[in-house]
N, C-alpha and C positions, 0 to 999 in steps of 0.2 A: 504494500500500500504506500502512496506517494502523495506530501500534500507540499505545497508549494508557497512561500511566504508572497507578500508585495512588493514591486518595487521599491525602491530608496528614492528621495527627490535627486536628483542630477544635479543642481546646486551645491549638496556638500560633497561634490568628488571635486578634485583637484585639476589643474589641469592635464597633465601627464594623465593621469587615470583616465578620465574624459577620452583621451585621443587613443588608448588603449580600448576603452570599450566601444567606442562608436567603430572601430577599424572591425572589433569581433561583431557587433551589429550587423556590419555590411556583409562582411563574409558568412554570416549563418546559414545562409538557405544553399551553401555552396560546399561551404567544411567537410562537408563525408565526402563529397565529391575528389575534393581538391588532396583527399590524405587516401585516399581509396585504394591505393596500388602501393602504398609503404604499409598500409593498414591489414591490409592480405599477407602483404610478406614479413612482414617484420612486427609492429605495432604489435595486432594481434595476441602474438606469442608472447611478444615480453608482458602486455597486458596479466595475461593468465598466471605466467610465474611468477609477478610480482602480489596479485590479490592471493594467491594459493599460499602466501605466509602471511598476510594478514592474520590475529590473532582475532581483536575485538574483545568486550563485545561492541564496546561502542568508539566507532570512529568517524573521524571526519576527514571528506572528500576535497578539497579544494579545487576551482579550476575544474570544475564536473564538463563544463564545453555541452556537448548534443548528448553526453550521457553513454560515451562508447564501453565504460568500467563500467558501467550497471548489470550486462551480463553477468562479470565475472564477481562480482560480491560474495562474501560466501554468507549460506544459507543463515548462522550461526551470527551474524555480525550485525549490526544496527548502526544504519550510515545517515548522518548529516551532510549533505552535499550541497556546498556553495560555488556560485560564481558573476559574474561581475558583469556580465552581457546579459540582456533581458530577450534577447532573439538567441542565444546557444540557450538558454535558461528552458525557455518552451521549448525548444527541440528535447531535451530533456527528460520534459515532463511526458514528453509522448513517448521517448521510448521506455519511460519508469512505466507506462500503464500497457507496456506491449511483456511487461515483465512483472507481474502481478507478486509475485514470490517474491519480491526483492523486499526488504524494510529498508525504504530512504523517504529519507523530506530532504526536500530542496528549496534552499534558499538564495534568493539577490542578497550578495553580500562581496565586498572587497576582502580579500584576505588580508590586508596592508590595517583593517581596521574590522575585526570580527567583532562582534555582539556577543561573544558567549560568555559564560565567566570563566577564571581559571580553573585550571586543573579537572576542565569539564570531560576528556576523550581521552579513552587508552591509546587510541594510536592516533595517527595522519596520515594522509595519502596523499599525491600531487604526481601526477602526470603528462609534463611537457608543459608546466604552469607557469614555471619560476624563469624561463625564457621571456616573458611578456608581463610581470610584476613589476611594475613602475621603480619601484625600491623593494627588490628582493630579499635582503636582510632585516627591513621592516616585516617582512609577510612573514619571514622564516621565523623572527623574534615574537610574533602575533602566535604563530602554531605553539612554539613554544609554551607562552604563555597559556596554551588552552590545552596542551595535552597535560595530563599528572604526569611527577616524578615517576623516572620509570618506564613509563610509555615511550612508544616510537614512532618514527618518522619514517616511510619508505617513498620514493620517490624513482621515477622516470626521468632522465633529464638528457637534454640533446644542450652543448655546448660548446665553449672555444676547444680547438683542436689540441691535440699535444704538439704534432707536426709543427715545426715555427714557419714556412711557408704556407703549411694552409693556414696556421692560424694568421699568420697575416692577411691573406686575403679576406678570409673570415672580417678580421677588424673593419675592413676597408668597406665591405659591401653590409656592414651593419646598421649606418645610419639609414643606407635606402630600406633597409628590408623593414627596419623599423617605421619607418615612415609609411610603408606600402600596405603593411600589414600586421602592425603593432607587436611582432614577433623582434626580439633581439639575437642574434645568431653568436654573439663573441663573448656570452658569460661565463663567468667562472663561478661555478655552481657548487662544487665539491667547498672551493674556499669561503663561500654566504653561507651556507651550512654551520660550519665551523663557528664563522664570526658573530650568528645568532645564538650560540650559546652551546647549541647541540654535539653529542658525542658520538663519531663517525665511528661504526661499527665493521661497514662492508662499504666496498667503494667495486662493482664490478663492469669493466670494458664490455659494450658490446656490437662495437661495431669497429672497424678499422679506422684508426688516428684519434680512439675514444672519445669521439664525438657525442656516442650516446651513450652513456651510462646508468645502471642503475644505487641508486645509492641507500641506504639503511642507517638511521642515527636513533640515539635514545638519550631522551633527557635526563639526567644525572639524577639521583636521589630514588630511595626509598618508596616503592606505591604507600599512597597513604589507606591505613584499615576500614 
C-alpha cells in the first residue's frame, strides 16, 4: 500500500534546488526511456544486489525518481520514499500501485532538508541520487541525522573517474551536463560520505575506471533499546 504526501511551496527551495528539480520535471515523462538500455544491462542487476542486503525494518528511500527500487524492496522492510520532482514523484506512485505488496509512502521532500526526526530509520538507501544533490554533504549529513546509531547507508553511485584522463574530461563536460540535465558527472562521492560523518564499511568497483560504485557506510554508535 502507497500513500503519497503534498507538495512543498516552491518558494522555500533555493535556487540551485529549483534548477535541479525543474530539469527532473522536464525529463519525467522520458526517464525510463532515456536509462532503458543501461537499465536492462547493468542498473537492473546492481539494483537487486544492493536491496537483497537491505536489512530494515524501516528505511528510507531517497531520490525514489519513477520508482524503479520499488520492485526490488524486500517483503520484510517498511520504506519511506522521498524525492524532490513532483513529475518523477507521480511516476512513482503509479508504479507503487502496479506493486500492491510493497509497504512504501512516498513523499515531496528534498533530502538536503528532511522533515523526519532523528534517529527515525534503520537504514538508507540512494541510488544514483547524490550525483544531482545540490550540496551532497548536506543531504549525506540530513541521512545521517535521521538514520539511528548503528544503522546504515547503502548506496549506488556513478562518479568522477579514477583514470586522470577520463577524469579530466569528466571535469570538463560537467558544467554542460549539469546545466542540460541537472545531473553532475565529476563527484567524488566515496569522499561526501566520509565528510558527513559516516563510517565506510564497503567501497565496491563496478564498472571499468570505477565510475560506478557501490558503497555501504554505518553510523557510528550503539542502536539505541
Amino acid at each position: 500500500m502507497s500513500t503519497v504526501s503534498p507538495p512543498s511551496p516552491e518558494g522555500t527551495v533555493d535556487p540551485a534546488t529549483q534548477h535541479t528539480r525543474r530539469r527532473y520535471d522536464l525529463i519525467a515523462p522520458i526517464y525510463d526511456w532515456m536509462e532503458g538500455l543501461v537499465e536492462r544491462g547493468r542498473y537492473s542487476h546492481w539494483r537487486a544486489e544492493l536491496w537483497a542486503q537491505v536489512r530494515g525494518p524501516r528505511v528510507l528511500e531517497v531520490g525514489v525518481g519513477t520508482g524503479k527500487n520499488i520492485p526490488y524492496y524486500p517483503s520484510h522492510v517498511q520504506v519511506t520514499a522521498v524525492d524532490l520532482s513532483p513529475a518523477m514523484l507521480a511516476r512513482a506512485r503509479r508504479r507503487a500501485a502496479q506493486h500492491p505488496d510493497k509497504q512504501v509512502e512516498l513523499h515531496l521532500m528534498d533530502v538536503q532538508r528532511l522533515t523526519f526526526p532523528d534517529n527515525t530509520f534503520d537504514e538508507a538507501v540512494a541510488t544514483f541520487v547524490f550525483c544531482s544533490v545540490p550540496d551532497p554533504v548536506q543531504g549525506l549529513r540530513e541521512l545521517y541525522r535521521v538514520v539511528r546509531p548503528g544503522g546504515r547507508l547503502l548506496m549506488l553511485e556513478h562518479m568522477l573517474a579514477d583514470p586522470p584522463w577520463l577524469a579530466w574530461i569528466m571535469q570538463r563536460l560537467d558544467p554542460l551536463v549539469h546545466w542540460l540535465i541537472g545531473v553532475h558527472i565529476a563527484r567524488r562521492t566515496v569522499d561526501n560520505v566520509r565528510a558527513a560523518g559516516w563510517a565506510i564499511d564497503q567501497v565496491v568497483p563496478l564498472s571499468p575506471g570505477n565510475i560506478f560504485r557501490r558503497i555501504v557506510a554505518h553510523k557510528p554508535g550503539e542502536p539505541s533499546s
